[in-house]
C-alpha positions in Angstrom: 14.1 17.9 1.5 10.7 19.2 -0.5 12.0 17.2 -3.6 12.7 14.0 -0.7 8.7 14.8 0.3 7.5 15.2 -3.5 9.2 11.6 -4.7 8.0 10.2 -1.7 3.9 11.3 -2.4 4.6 10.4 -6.3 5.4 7.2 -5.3 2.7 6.4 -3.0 0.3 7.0 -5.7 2.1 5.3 -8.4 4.2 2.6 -6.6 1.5 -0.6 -7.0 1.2 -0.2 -10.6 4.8 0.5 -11.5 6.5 -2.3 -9.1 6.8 -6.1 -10.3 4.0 -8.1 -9.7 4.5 -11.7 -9.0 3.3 -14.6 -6.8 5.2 -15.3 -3.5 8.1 -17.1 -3.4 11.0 -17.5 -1.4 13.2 -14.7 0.1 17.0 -15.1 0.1 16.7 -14.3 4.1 19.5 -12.1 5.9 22.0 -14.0 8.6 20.5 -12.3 11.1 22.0 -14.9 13.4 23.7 -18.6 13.5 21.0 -21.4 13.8 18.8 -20.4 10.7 17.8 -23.1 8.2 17.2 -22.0 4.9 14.1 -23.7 3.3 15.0 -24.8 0.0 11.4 -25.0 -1.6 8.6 -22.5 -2.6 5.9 -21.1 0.0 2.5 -22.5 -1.4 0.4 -19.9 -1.0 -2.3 -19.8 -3.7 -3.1 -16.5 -3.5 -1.7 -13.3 -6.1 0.3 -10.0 -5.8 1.5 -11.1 -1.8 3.2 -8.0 -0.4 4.2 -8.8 3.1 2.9 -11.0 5.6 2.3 -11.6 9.8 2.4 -15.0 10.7 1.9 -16.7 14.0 1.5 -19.7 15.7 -1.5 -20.4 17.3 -1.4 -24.2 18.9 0.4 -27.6 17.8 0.8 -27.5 14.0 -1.5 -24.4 13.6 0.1 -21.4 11.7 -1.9 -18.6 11.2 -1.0 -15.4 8.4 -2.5 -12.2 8.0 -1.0 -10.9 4.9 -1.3 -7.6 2.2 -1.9 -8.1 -1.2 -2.5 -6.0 -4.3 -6.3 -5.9 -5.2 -7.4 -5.3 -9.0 -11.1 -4.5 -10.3 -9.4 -5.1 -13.6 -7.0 -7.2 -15.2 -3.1 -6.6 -15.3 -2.9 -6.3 -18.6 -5.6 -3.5 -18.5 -4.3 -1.9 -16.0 -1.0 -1.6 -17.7 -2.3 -0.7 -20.5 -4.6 2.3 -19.4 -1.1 3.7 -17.6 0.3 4.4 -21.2 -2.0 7.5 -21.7 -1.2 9.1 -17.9 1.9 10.8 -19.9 4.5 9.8 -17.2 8.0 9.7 -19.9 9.2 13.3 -18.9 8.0 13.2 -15.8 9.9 9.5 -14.9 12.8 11.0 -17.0 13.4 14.2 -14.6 13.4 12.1 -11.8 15.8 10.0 -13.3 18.1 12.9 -13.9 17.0 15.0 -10.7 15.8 17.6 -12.4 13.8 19.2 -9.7 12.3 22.1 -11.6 11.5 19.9 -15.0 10.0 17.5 -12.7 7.1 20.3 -11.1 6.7 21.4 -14.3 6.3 18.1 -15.5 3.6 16.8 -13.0 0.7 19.1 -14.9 1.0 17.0 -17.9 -0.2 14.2 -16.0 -3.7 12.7 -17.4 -5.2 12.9 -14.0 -8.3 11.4 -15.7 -7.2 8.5 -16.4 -4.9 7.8 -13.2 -7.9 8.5 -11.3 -10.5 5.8 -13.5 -7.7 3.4 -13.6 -5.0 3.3 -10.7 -6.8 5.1 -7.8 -10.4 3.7 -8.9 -9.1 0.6 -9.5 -6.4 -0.9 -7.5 -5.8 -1.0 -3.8 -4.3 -3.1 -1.2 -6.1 -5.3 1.2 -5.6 -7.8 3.9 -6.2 -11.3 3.7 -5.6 -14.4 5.9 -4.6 -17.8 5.0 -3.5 -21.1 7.2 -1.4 -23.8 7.5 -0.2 -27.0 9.4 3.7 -26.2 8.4 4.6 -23.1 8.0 5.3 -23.9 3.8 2.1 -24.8 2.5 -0.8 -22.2 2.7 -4.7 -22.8 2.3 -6.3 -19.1 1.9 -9.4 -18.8 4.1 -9.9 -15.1 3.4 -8.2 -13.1 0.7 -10.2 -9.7 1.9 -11.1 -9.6 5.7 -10.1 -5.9 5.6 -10.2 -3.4 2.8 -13.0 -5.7 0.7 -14.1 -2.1 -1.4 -13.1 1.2 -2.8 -10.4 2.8 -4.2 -6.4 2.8 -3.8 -7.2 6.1 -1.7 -8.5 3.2 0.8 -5.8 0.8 0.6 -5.0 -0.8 3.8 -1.8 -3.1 4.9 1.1 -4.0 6.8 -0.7 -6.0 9.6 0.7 -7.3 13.0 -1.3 -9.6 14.4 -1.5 -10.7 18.5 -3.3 -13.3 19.7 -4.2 -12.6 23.7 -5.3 -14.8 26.8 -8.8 -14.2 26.2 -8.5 -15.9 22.5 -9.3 -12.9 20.7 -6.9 -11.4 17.7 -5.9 -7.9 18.0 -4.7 -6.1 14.8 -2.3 -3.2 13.9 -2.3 -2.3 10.3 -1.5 0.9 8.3 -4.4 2.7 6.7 -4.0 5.4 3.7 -6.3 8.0 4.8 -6.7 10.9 2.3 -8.5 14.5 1.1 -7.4 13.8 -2.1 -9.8 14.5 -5.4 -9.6 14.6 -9.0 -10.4 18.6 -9.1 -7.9 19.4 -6.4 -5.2 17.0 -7.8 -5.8 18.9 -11.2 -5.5 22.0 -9.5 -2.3 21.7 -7.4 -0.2 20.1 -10.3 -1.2 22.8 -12.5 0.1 24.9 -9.5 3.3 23.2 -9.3 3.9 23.9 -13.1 3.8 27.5 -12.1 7.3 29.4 -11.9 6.2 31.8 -9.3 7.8 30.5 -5.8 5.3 30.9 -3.7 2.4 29.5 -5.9 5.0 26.2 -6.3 5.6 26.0 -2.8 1.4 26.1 -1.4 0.6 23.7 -3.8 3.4 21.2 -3.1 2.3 21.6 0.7 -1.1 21.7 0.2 -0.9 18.0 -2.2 1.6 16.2 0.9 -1.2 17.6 3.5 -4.1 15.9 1.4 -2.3 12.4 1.9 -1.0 10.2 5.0 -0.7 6.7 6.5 -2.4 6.3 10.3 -2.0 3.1 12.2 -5.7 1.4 12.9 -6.4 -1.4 15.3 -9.1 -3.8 15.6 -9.6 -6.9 16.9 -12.1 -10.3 16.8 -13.1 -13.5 19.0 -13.6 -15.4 15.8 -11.9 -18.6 16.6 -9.5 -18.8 13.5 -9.4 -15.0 13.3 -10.6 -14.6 10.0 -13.6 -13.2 10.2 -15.5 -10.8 12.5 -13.2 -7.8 13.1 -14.4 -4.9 14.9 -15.0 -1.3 13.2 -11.3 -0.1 13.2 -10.0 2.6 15.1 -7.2 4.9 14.7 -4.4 3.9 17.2 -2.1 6.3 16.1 -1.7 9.1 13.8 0.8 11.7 12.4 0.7 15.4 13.9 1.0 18.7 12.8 1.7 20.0 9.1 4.1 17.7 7.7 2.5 14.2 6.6 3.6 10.8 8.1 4.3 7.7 7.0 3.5 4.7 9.1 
């Protein structure tokens, strides 16, 4: 179960550098039922690094998507390039071959310098919002109307989007919220690297504690809902010592 909890935390840290990023395209869909019509084309959406979307319709011919997408300060190719001095080949090699105590030992060679100038100071997620008449073709109006600054330690995503009688959009989305720095994240990997039980085990709880998603809501009477969200709130969090994920 800790190892479970471990991989998960690695990965939320390291999981929008390492994954493939590409423009949207079509999704081979699931027969979730009879009646589906596959379209046979590409979504034009000219917008980069599309993660998921929230689309709905709002009127005759009026769609309406609220969509996460991968935000860089730098380019791809600089990004990728920085992540060759974090010094992840033994650590991606334990996981690989479940070694469990290779992989703690592992995490302190970790260039926690560089992963936090490059993919925490760097890259983050971030909503945007984008339009169209069909469903297929996409204009965006707003590539950032939540998550505009900071770090992947402020990454937001994942929104659902409602539109209610009084015209105004109301928004769920999944926020990282974290107590995460470069001094403690030095300290508790150095920590895990430590063969003494009990020294492994405070440190491993201590890094999941530091780190967890909370669902946020907010809402706007901006006509096209783009624009003018209220300060977000939490709308529901995880409790108690074990972190969440939302």
């Amino acid at each position: 179960m800790k190892g479970r909890f471990l991989r998960l935390f690695i990965t939320a840290i390291f999981v929008f550098s390492l994954i493939p990023v590409t423009l949207l395209q079509q999704v081979s869909p699931v027969n979730a039922s009879t009646g589906w019509t596959k379209f046979t084309g590409n979504l034009s959406l000219n917008d980069k690094y599309v993660l998921d979307s929230c689309v709905i319709k709002d009127g005759t011919n009026n769609y309406k998507m609220w969509y996460t997408r991968l935000n860089f300060d730098m380019s791809p190719s600089e990004l990728f390039s920085d992540m060759k001095g974090l010094n992840l080949g033994s650590v991606l090699t334990d996981l690989q071959t479940k070694n469990l105590d290779g992989f703690l030992n592992d995490l302190n060679v970790i260039n926690t310098t560089t992963l936090w100038t490059t993919i925490l100071g760097h890259v983050r997620t971030v909503i945007g919002y984008a339009e169209s008449t069909d469903g297929k073709n996409w204009t965006v109006v707003n590539s950032n109307i939540l998550g505009i600054t900071g770090s992947f330690l402020n990454s937001v995503g994942f929104p659902s989007v409602v539109k209610a009688l009084d015209g105004s959009y109301k928004m769920w989305y999944t926020s990282l919220v974290s107590t995460l720095n470069q001094t403690m994240l030095d300290s508790k990997l150095a920590k895990m690297a430590n063969f003494d039980e009990s020294i492994r085990r405070g440190a491993f709880d201590d890094l999941l504690n530091s780190t967890k998603t909370v669902i946020n809501y907010t809402d706007t009477t901006a006509a096209d809902g783009s624009s003018g969200w209220s300060t977000p709130t939490t709308a529901l969090a995880p409790t108690g010592g074990v972190p969440g994920i939302f």
